[in-house]
Phi, psi and omega in degrees: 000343180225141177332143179260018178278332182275357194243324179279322180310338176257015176068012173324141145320130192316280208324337188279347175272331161292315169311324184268313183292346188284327203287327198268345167258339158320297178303302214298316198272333209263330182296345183277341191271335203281351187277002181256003168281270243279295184280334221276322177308319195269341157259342170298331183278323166307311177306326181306270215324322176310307170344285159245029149247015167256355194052077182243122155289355187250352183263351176271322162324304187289333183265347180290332183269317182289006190277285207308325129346288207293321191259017147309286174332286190310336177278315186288334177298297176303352182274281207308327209261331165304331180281312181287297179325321180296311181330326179293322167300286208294327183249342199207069172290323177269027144256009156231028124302352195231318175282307202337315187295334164310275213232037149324307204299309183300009170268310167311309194302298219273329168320314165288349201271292179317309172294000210253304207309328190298323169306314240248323189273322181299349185285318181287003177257307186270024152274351222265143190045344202270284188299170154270149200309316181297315221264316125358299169262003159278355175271014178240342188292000185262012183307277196291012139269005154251331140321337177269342179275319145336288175263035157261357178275326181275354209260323172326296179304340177258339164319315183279325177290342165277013180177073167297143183184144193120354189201165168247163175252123185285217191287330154321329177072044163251152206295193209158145180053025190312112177272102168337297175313316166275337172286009160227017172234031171301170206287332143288018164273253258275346165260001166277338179293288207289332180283320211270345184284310161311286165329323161256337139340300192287324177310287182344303182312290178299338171270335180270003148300333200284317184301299208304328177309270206332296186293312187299329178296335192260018189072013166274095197255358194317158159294354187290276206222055147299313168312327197267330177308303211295314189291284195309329168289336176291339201265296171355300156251036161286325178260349164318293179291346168273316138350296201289313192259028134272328177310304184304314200256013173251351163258003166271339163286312189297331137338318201260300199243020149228083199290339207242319163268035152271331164293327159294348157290291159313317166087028186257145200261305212227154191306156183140141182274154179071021190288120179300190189249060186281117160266106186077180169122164193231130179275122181263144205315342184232044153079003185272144195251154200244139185058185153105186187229136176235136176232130217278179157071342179308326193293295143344312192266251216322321190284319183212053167068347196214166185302286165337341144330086195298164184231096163321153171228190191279325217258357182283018182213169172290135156001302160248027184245052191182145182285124156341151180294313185285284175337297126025272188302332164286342148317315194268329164310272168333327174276328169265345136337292206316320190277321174308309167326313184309293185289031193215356169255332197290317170288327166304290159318337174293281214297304185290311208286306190312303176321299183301334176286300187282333180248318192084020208218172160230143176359109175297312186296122192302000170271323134000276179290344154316298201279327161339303201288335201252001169308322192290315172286301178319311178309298194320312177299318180318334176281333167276005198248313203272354182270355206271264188354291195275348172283305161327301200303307200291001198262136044250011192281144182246358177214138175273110151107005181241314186222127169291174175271349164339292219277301204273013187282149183261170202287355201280159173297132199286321170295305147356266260258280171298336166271343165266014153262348160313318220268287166330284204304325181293280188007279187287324152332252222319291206300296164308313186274333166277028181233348164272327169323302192291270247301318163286328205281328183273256233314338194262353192264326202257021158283317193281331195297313193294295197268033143076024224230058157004277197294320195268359168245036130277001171247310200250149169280115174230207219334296178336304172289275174225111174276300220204127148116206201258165180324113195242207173238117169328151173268154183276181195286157208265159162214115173094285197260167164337105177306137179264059155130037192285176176222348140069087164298135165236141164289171185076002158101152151290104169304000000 
């Protein structure tokens, strides 16, 4: 993320420019999974329930295939989420040798969570024909609140490194006397939870609607998947327009209680009231901004409602206690992406609810589903924009205002170092590309189950035997209630 010319001008340790890309291609590739780690247990369980209280075999199908879905991910997560936990020990020792007994406890809280989850998904793939359909999903219902607990363990630990609190420094200057509550309830845990818990819900929301668009654009018009668009996209721009204002008020926290990377978002060089508005734009070493839409008094107005509104800027601290001009502008990018973005979903939901008000129905136009289809990748940058933001935005502190990052990086040799993101990066390929294989590969089993394609399923096995989970017996046929877990032919294939 940062220049390696910006990194020697400031005299850094060699070591610190490999350390910060293995960690940021870590985080960049593990970030892509979580919003389907986090959402996806909460929209598969809304399609069950629609399932069995409306006795839709075709809404039991879909979910019984995102279950399938869901616990591929979670395996892939769990490798990708294990490497940044060693990373953490391993690349940045003197923050958690000087922290850990801080703000350690959210990392436990999320280890477990990851263990509760794992259990909690194996109950629901071999609940599948095994259970009764109710009794099958209430026993799933603690899925998605051991995912939402997951990331209150992650979200606790970065909140604090972004507002430390909890402890005292003896004469040595080592913590001490540590209040737990506070050091996991700091003043950025409630608008980084609820912002980043939304935020993955609508990612979610938008990417598994974004396949069935794919499909309705290919002429797969059937109810599968009018069903699998509509639910997930609803809870999607339902949560949009909420979105955007925890976004408001988690960059007005950061205003408040981190001031100097609100400036670094903003791109404001010197303390002043009546501060414009850059969309874009690139800040240069003698505070002047270069390109970009400057709209005046805005910045001002948003940060505390009225023109007259002061705005820190960056020269209010020393040099080096403050993100760099490159850092800045990459801040400030990452932010205005994330909001543009934002605001463009916003008009997308609008455009479905005006359909669903005047019709009942959703929106005919293939241009609807175009942008539907590229909504689902836009939130995934948008996830990346917002972790860009708060880490960049936070430098050079790796804990703000107790430790640089300088200071907590580790003694290993900066060539080390680079061969081991070579090392990563081949991994993770090799990991991404077999988990998008399996991914193609059930969608291809559960196209031959949906069009009925005899001769290839004397080759390929299908859905009925093993999509997933353990080796099961056809199921008999449903009669009266809700099937347990049945797949209920439908034409036209799975996207």
């Amino acid at each position: 993320m940062l220049s390696t010319a910006a990194l020697l001008a400031n005299s850094t340790p060699t070591q610190l420019l490999p350390a910060r890309e293995l960690m940021a291609f870590t985080l960049a590739s593990h970030i892509l999974l979580v919003p389907f780690g986090v959402a996806l247990p909460f929209i598969t369980l809304l399609m069950h329930h629609r399932a069995l209280r409306r006795d839709d075999p075709v809404a039991l199908q879909l979910a019984r295939r995102w279950s399938a879905v869901m616990a591929v991910q979670f395996a892939i997560g769990i490798v990708t989420g294990t490497v940044l936990s060693f990373e953490f020990g391993l690349l940045w020792p003197g923050m958690m040798g000087r922290w850990g007994d801080v703000f350690g406890l959210g990392f436990g809280v999320e280890a477990w969570a990851f263990f509760l989850e794992a259990v909690l998904i194996a109950i629901y793939l071999y609940g599948w024909r095994r259970l009764k359909p109710w009794t099958h999903f209430w026993l799933a219902v603690p899925l998605p609140l051991a995912a939402l607990m997951g990331a209150f363990g992650i979200i606790a630990a970065n909140s604090w490194m972004n507002t430390p609190q909890g402890f005292s420094l003896d004469a040595q200057g080592k913590p001490g006397d540590v209040d737990v509550q506070q050091a996991i309830f700091t003043p950025m845990f409630g608008p980084e939870y609820w912002h980043f818990v939304v935020a993955m819900l609508l990612t979610a929301g938008y990417v598994v609607a974004g396949v069935y668009a794919v499909g309705w654009l290919r002429g797969r018009r059937d109810r599968y998947h009018r069903l699998g668009f509509t639910v997930p996209f609803t809870v999607a721009a339902v949560l949009t327009p909420v979105q955007f204002m925890l976004g408001d008020s988690a960059a007005r926290a950061v205003f408040h209680k981190q001031p100097i990377k609100f400036a670094a978002m903003e791109i404001v060089w010197k303390t002043d009231t009546h501060v414009p508005e850059y969309m874009f734009g690139r800040l240069n070493s003698d505070g002047t901004i270069s390109g970009g839409l400057k709209i005046p008094q805005l910045d001002s107005i948003l940060a505390g409602f009225k023109p007259s509104t002061q705005v820190t800027g960056l020269t209010s601290v020393p040099a080096s206690d403050r993100p760099t001009v490159v850092q800045a502008t990459i801040a400030h990018w990452a932010f205005d992406i994330m909001v543009t973005i934002g605001s463009v979903l916003i008009l997308l939901a609008l455009w479905y609810a005006w359909s669903w008000w005047r019709h009942r129905d959703n929106p005919g136009s293939r241009w609807f589903y175009r942008c539907a289809a590229l909504a689902g990748v836009a939130c995934l940058v948008t996830v990346e924009c917002g972790w860009i933001t708060t880490e960049v935005g936070r430098q050079p502190w790796i804990v703000y205002h107790h430790m640089k990052v300088s200071e907590a990086v580790t003694s290993t040799r900066a060539g080390s170092l680079w061969a081991m993101l070579g090392i990563v990066m081949a991994v993770y390929v090799a990991v991404f590309g077999a988990f998008l294989a399996v991914v193609l590969k059930m969608r291809t089993r559960w196209r031959i189950a949906d069009e009925g394609m005899l001769t290839a399923r004397r080759d390929l096995p299908p859905e009925a035997d093993t999509p997933y989970g353990p080796t099961s017996e056809p199921e008999p046929a449903a009669t009266g209630s809700a099937p347990r877990g049945g797949s209920g032919h439908t034409p036209g294939g799975a996207s």
